[in-house]
N, C-alpha and C positions, 0 to 999 in steps of 0.2 A: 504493500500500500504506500510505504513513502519513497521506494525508489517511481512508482508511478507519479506520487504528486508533485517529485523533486528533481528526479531525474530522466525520466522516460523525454517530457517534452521538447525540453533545452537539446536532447542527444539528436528527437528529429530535425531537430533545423540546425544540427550543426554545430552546437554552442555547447561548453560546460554549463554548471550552472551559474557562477557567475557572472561571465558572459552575457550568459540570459538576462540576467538580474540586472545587469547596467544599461543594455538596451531596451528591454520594459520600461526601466524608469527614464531613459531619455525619450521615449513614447509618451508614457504618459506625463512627465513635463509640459512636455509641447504642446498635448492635450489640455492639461491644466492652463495653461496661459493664453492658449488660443482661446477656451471657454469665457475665460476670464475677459479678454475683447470681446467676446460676441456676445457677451450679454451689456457690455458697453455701446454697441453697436446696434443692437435692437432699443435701446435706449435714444441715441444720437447715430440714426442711420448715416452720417458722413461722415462718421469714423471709423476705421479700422474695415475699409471698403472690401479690399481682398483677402485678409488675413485667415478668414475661413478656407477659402478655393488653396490658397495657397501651402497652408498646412496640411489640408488634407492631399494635395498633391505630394508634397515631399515625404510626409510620411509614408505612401503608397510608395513612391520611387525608390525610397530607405529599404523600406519590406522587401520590393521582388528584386534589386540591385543583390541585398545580402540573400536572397535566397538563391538566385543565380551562381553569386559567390561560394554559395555553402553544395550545391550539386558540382560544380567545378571544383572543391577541395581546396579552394583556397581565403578560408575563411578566418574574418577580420573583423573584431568588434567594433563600430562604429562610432563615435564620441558623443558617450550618452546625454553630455549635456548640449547637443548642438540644437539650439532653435532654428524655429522656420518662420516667427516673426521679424 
C-alpha cells in the first residue's frame, strides 16, 4: 500500500520520488498564483488579461516536454519554482 501511494507513480513518469515532489509543487505554485490573479481578474477584468491562457499553456508544454523526456530516458527535473506569470 505505501510503495503504491509513494512510489508506484513518480516510477511511471520517470521520477524518484523526490523529483516528483519538487515538480508537483512547482505545478501547483503556479496554480496557486495564477488563481490568485484570476480571481483579481474576475474582479477588475483589465487585469491580469492572459495570465490564465498563458499558464495553463506552459504548464501543459512543462507536462508533455518532460514526459517526452522521460520515454526518451533522459530525464531532468524541471525548476520547480519557475513561474509562468
Amino acid at each position: 500500500m505505501l510503495r503504491q501511494m509513494f512510489v508506484d507513480h513518480p516510477e511511471s513518469v520517470g521520477e524518484s520520488y523526490a523529483q516528483h515532489f519538487m515538480v508537483a509543487l512547482g505545478f501547483a505554485a503556479t496554480m496557486l498564483v495564477t488563481g490568485l490573479a484570476l480571481v483579481v481578474h474576475a474582479v477588475v477584468p483589465g487585469l491580469f488579461v492572459r495570465t490564465g491562457s498563458v499558464a495553463i499553456t506552459g504548464l501543459h508544454d512543462r507536462m508533455i516536454a518532460h514526459r517526452r523526456r522521460a520515454r526518451a530516458g533522459g530525464i531532468t527535473a524541471p525548476d520547480a519554482l519557475e513561474w509562468v506569470i
